[in-house]
C-alpha positions as YAML, in Angstrom:
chain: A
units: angstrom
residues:
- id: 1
  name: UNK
  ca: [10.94, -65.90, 60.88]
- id: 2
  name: UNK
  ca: [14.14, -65.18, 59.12]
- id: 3
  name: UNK
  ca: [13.73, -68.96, 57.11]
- id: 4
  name: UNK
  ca: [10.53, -67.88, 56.15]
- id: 5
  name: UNK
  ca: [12.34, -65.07, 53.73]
- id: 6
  name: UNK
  ca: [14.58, -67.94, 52.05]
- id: 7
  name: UNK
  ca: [11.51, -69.34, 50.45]
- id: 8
  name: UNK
  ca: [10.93, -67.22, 46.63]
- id: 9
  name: UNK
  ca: [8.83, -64.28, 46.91]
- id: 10
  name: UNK
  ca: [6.31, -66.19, 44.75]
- id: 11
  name: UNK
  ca: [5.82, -68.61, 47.24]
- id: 12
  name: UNK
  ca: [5.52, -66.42, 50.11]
- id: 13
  name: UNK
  ca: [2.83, -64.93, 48.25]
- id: 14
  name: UNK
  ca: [0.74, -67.82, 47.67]
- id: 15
  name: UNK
  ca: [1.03, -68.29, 51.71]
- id: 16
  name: UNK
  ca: [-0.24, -64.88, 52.45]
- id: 17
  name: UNK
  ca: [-2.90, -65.15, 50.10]
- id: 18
  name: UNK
  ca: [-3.83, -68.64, 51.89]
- id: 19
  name: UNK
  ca: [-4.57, -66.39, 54.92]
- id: 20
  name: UNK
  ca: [-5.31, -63.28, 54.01]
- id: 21
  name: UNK
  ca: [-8.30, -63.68, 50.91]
- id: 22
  name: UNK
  ca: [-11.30, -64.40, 52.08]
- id: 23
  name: UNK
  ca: [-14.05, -65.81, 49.88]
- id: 24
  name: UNK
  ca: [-16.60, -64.03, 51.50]
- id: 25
  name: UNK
  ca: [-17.16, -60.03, 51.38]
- id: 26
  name: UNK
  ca: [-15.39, -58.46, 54.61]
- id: 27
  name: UNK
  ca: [-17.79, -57.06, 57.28]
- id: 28
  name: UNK
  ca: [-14.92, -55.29, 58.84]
- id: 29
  name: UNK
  ca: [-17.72, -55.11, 62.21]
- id: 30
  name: UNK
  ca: [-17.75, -58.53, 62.10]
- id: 31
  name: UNK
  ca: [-14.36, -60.19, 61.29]
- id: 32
  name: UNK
  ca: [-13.99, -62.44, 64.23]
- id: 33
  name: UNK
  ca: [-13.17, -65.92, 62.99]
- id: 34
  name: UNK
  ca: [-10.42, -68.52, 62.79]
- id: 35
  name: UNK
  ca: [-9.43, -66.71, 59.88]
- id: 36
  name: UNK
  ca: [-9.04, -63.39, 61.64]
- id: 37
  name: UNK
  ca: [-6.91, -64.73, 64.21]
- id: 38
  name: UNK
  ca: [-4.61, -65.54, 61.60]
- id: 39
  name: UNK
  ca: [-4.93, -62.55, 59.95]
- id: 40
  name: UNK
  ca: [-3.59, -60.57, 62.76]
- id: 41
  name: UNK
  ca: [-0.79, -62.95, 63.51]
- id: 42
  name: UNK
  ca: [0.51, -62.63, 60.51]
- id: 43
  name: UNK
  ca: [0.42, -58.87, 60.32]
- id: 44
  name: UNK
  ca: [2.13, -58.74, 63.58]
- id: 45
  name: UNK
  ca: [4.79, -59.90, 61.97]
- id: 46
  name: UNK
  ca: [7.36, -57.55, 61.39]
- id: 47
  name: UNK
  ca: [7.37, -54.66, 58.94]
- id: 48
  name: UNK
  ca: [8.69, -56.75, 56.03]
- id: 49
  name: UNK
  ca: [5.92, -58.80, 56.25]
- id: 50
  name: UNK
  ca: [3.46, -55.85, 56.59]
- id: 51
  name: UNK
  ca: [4.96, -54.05, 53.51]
- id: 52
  name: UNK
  ca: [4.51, -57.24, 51.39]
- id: 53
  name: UNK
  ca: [0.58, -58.04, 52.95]
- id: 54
  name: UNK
  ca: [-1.16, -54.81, 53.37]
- id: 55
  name: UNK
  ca: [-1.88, -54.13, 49.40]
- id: 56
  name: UNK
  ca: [-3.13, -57.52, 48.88]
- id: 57
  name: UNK
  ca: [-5.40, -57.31, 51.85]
- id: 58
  name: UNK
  ca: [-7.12, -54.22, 50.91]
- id: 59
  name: UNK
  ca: [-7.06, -54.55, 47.02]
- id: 60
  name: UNK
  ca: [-7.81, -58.40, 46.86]
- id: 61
  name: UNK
  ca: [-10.46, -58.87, 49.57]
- id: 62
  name: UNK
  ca: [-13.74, -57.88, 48.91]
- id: 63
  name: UNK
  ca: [-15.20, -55.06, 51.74]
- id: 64
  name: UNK
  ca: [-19.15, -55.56, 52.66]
- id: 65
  name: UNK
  ca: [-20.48, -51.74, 54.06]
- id: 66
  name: UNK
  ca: [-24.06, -52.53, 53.58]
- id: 67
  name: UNK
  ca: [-24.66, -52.02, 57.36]
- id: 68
  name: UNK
  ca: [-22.42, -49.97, 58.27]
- id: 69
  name: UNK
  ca: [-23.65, -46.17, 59.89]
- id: 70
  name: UNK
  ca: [-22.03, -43.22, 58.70]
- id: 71
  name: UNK
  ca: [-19.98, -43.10, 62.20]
- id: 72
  name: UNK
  ca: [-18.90, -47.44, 61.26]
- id: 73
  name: UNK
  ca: [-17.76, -46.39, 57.83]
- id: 74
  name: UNK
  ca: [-15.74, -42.99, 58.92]
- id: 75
  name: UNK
  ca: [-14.16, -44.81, 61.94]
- id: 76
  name: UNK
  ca: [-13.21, -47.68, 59.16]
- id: 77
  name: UNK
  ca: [-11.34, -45.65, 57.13]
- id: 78
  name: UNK
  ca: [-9.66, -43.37, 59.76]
- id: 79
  name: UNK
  ca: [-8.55, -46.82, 61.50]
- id: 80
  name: UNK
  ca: [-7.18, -48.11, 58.11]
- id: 81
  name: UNK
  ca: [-5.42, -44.97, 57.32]
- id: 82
  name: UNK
  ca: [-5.18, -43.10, 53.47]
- id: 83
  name: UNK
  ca: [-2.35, -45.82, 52.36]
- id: 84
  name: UNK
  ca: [-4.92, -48.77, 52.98]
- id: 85
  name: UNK
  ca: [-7.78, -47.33, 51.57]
- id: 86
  name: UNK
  ca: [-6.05, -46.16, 48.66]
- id: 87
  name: UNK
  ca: [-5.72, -50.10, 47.77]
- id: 88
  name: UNK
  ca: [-9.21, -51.09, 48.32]
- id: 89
  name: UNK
  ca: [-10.97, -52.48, 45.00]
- id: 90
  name: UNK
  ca: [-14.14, -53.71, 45.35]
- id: 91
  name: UNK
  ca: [-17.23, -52.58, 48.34]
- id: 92
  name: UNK
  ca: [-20.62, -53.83, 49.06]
- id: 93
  name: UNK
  ca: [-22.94, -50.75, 49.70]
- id: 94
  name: UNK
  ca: [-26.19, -49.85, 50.59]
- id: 95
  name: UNK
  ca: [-27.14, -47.32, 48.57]
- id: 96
  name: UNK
  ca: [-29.63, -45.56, 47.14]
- id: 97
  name: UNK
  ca: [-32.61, -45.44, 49.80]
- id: 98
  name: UNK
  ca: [-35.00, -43.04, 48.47]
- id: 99
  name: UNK
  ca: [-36.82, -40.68, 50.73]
- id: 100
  name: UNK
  ca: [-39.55, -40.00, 48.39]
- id: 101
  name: UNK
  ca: [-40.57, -41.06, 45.32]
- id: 102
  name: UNK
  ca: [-42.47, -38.56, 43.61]
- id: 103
  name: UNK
  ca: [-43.62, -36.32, 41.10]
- id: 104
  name: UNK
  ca: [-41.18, -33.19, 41.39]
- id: 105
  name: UNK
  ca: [-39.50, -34.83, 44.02]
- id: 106
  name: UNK
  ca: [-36.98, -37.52, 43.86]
- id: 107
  name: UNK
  ca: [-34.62, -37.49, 46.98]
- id: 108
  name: UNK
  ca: [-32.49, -39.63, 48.71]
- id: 109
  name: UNK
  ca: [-31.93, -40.36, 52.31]
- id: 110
  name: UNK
  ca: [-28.84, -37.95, 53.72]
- id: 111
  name: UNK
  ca: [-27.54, -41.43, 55.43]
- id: 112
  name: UNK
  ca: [-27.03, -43.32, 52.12]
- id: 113
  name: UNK
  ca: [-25.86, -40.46, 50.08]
- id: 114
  name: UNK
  ca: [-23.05, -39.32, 52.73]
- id: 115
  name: UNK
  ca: [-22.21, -43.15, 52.91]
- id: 116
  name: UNK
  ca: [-21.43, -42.92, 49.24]
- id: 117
  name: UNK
  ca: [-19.32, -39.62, 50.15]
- id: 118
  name: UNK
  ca: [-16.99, -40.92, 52.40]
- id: 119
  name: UNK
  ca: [-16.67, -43.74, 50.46]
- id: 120
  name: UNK
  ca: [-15.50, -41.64, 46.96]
- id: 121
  name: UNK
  ca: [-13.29, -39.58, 49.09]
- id: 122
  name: UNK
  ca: [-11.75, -42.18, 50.72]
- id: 123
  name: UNK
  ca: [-11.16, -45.08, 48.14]
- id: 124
  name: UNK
  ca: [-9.83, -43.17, 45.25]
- id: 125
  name: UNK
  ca: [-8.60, -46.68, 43.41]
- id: 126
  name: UNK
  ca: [-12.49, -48.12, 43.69]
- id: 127
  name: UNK
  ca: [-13.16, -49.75, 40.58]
- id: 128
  name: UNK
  ca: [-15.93, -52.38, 41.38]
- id: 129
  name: UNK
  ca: [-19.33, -51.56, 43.57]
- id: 130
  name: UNK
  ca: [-21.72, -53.75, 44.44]
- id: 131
  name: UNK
  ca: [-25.29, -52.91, 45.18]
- id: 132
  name: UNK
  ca: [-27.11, -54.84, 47.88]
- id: 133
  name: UNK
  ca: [-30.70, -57.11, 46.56]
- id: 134
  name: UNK
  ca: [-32.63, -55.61, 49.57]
- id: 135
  name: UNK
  ca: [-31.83, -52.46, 48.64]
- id: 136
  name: UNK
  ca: [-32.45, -52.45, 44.51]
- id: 137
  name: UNK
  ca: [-35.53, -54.78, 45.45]
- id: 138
  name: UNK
  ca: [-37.02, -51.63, 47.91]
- id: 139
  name: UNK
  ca: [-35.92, -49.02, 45.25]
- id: 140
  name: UNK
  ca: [-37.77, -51.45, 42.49]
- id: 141
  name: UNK
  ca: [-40.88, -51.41, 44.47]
- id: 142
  name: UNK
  ca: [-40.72, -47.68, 44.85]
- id: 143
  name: UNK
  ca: [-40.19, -47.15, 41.53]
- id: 144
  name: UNK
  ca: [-42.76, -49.48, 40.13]
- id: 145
  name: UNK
  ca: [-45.43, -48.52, 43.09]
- id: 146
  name: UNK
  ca: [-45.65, -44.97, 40.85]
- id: 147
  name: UNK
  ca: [-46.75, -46.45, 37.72]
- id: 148
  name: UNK
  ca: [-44.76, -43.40, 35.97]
- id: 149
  name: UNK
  ca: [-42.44, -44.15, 33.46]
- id: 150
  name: UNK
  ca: [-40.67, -40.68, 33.32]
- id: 151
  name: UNK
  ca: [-39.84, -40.60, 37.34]
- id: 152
  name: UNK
  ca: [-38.19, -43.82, 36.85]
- id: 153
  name: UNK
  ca: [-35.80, -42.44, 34.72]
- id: 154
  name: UNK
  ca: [-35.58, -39.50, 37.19]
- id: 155
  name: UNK
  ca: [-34.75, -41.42, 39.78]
- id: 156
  name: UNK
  ca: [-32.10, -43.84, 37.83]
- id: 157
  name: UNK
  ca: [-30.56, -40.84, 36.64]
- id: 158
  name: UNK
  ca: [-30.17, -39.50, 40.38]
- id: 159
  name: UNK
  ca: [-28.43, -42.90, 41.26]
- id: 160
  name: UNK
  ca: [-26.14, -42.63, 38.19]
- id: 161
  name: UNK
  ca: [-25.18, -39.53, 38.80]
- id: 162
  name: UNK
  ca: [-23.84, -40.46, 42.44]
- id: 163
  name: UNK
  ca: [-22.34, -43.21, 41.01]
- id: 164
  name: UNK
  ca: [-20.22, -41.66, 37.74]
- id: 165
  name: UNK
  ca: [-19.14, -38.97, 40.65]
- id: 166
  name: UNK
  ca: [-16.76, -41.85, 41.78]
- id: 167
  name: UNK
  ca: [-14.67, -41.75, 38.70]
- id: 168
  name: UNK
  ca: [-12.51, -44.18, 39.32]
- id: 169
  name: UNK
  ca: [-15.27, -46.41, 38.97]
- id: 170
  name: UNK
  ca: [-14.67, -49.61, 36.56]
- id: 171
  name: UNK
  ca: [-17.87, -51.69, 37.17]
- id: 172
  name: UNK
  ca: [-21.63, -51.30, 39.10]
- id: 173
  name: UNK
  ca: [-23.03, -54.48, 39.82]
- id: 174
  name: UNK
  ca: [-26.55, -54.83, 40.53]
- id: 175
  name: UNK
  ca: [-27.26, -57.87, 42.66]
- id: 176
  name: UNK
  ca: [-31.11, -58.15, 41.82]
- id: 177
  name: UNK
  ca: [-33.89, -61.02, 42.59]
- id: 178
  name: UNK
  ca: [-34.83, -63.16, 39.56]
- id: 179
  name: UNK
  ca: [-38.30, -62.04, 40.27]
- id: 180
  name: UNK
  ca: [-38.81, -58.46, 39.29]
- id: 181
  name: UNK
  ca: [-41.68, -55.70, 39.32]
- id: 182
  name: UNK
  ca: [-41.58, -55.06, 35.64]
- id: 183
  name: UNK
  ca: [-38.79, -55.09, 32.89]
- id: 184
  name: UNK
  ca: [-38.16, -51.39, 32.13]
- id: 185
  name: UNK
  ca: [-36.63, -50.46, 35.20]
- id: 186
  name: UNK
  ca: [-33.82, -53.29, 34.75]
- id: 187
  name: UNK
  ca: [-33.70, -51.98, 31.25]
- id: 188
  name: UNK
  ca: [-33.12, -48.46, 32.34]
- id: 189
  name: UNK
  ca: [-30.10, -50.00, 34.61]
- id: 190
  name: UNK
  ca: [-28.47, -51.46, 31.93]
- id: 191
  name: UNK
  ca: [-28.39, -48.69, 29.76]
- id: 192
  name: UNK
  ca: [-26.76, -46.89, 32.43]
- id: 193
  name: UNK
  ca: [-24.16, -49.55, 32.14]
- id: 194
  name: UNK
  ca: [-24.55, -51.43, 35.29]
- id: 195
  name: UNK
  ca: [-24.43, -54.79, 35.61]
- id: 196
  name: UNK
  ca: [-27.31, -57.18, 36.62]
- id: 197
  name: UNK
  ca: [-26.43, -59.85, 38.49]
- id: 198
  name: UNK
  ca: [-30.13, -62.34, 39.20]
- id: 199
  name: UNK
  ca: [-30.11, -64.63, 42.15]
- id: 200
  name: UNK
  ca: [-33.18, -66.94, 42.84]
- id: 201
  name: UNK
  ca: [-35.65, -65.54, 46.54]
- id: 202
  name: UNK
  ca: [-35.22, -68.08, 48.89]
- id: 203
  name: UNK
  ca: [-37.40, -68.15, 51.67]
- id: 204
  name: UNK
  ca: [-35.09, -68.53, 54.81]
- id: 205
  name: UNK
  ca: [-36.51, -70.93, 57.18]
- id: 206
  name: UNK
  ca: [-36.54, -70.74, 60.91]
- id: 207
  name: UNK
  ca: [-33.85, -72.28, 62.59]
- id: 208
  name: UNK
  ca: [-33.52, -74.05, 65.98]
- id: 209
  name: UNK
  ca: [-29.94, -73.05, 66.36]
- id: 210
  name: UNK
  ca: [-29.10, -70.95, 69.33]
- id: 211
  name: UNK
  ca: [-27.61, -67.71, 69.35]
- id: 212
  name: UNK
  ca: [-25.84, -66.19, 71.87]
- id: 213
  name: UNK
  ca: [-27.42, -63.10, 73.42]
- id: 214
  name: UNK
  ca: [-24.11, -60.62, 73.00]
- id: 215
  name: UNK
  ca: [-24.04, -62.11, 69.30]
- id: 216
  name: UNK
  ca: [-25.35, -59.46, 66.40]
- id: 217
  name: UNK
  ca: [-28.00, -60.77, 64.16]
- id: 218
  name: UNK
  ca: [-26.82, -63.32, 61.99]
- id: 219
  name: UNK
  ca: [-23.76, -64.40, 64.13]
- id: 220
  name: UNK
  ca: [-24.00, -67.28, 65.86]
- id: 221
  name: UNK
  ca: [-21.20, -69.89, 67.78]
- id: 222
  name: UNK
  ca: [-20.71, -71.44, 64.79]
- id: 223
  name: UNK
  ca: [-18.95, -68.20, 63.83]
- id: 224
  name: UNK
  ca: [-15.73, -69.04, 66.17]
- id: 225
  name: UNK
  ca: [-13.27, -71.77, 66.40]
- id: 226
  name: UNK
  ca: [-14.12, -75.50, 68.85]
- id: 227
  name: UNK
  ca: [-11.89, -73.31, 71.17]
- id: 228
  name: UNK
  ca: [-13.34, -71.65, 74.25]
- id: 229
  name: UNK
  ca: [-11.88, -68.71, 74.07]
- id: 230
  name: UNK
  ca: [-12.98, -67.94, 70.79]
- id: 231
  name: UNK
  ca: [-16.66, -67.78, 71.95]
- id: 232
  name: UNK
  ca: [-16.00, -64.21, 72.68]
- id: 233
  name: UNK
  ca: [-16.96, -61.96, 70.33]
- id: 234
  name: UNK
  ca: [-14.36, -60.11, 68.75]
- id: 235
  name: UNK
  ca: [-14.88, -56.47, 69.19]
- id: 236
  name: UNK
  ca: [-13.14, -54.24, 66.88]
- id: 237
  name: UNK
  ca: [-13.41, -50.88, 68.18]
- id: 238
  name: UNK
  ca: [-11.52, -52.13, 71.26]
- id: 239
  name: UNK
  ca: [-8.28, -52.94, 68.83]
- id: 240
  name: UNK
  ca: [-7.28, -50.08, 67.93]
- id: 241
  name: UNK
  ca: [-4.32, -50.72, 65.58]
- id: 242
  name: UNK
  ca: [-6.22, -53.83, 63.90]
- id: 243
  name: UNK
  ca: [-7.42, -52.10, 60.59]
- id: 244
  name: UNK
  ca: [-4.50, -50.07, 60.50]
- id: 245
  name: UNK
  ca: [-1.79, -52.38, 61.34]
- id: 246
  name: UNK
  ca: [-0.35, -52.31, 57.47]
- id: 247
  name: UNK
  ca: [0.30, -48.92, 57.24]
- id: 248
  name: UNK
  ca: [3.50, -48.64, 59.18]
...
């Protein structure tokens, strides 16, 4: 390890960012791959090499929370520790789900809105949050299902307003579906200053891949590495110094 510290700090940091970006949003549930094996091995390092990684893992990878409970998302950040979290950039959320949609009464579910809590309190460097499509496209059809131009602006306002709470907040991306219920809600967005980002709705066919049954949805084999071992599914909760390994 010691001849690894000859080569130029600039080089050693192309290396760790080799292994440690991922192109892919982080589902920190879910981050069993060939990748993740490497991950760890290199944080195992020694301290030198944890003190030089751990910003650049938090503030350059991109961290997916859209499934996450409000338990997933605490035990995240507790495992990560205040020093990690303080580095994170950029999160995927799921947020808002409405509760109701009407007249006089605009709320939001207490799961979403606590979600976006924890997260303020917890990443106080957060400049960039993304906003799932399944979620704008339900709050879209919500909206639009009222036919009443003045509780859309309500209910954009309530959204905002969670938001701007997060002040260190740089960017709100919208990730939206090219086809949309009507114009003047994406207007509304935009003057709010988010950012709409279209993608194309693809209708997913059915696959005859197989799945195994401990697998969660959308995980499959091809997941893992050719090895055997790496058919088992990496379980996060049960390493308990994983997500928190960079803040010795």
């Amino acid at each position: 390890m010691a001849n690894f510290f000859v080569l130029p700090r600039e080089i050693r940091d192309q290396i760790y960012e080799l292994v440690l970006l991922d192109p892919e949003p982080i589902v920190p549930w879910f981050y069993y791959n060939q990748r993740n094996k490497l991950t760890r091995g290199l944080l195992r390092a020694n301290k030198t090499v944890h003190h030089e990684t751990s910003s650049l893992l938090y503030a350059r990878n991109r961290f997916d929370l859209t499934i996450g409970t409000p338990e997933n998302v605490a035990s995240f950040f507790a495992r990560i520790g205040r020093k990690n979290a303080d580095h994170i950039r950029h999160i995927y959320v799921d947020f808002p789900r409405f509760l109701r949609v009407e007249p006089d009464n605009v709320t939001l579910y207490d799961v979403s809105a606590g979600i976006l809590a924890k997260i303020q309190s917890s990443c106080v460097n957060l400049s960039i949050l993304t906003i799932s499509r399944s979620c704008i496209f339900d709050m879209e059809l919500n909206i639009e299902a009222q036919d009443n131009p003045k509780l859309a602006t309500e209910a954009l306002e309530l959204v905002n307003t969670h938001f701007r709470a997060i002040t260190s907040l740089q960017e709100i991306i919208v990730e939206v579906y090219e086809d949309r219920p009507s114009d003047h809600i994406r207007r509304r967005m935009e003057s709010h200053g988010w950012t709409i980002r279209t993608t194309r709705h693809v209708e997913v066919e059915s696959s005859d891949r197989s799945f195994g049954d401990d697998a969660p949805d959308g995980y499959g084999h091809d997941s893992f590495g050719d090895d055997d071992d790496d058919k088992d599914s990496y379980d996060i909760d049960n390493d308990s110094d994983y997500w928190r390994r960079a803040a010795d």
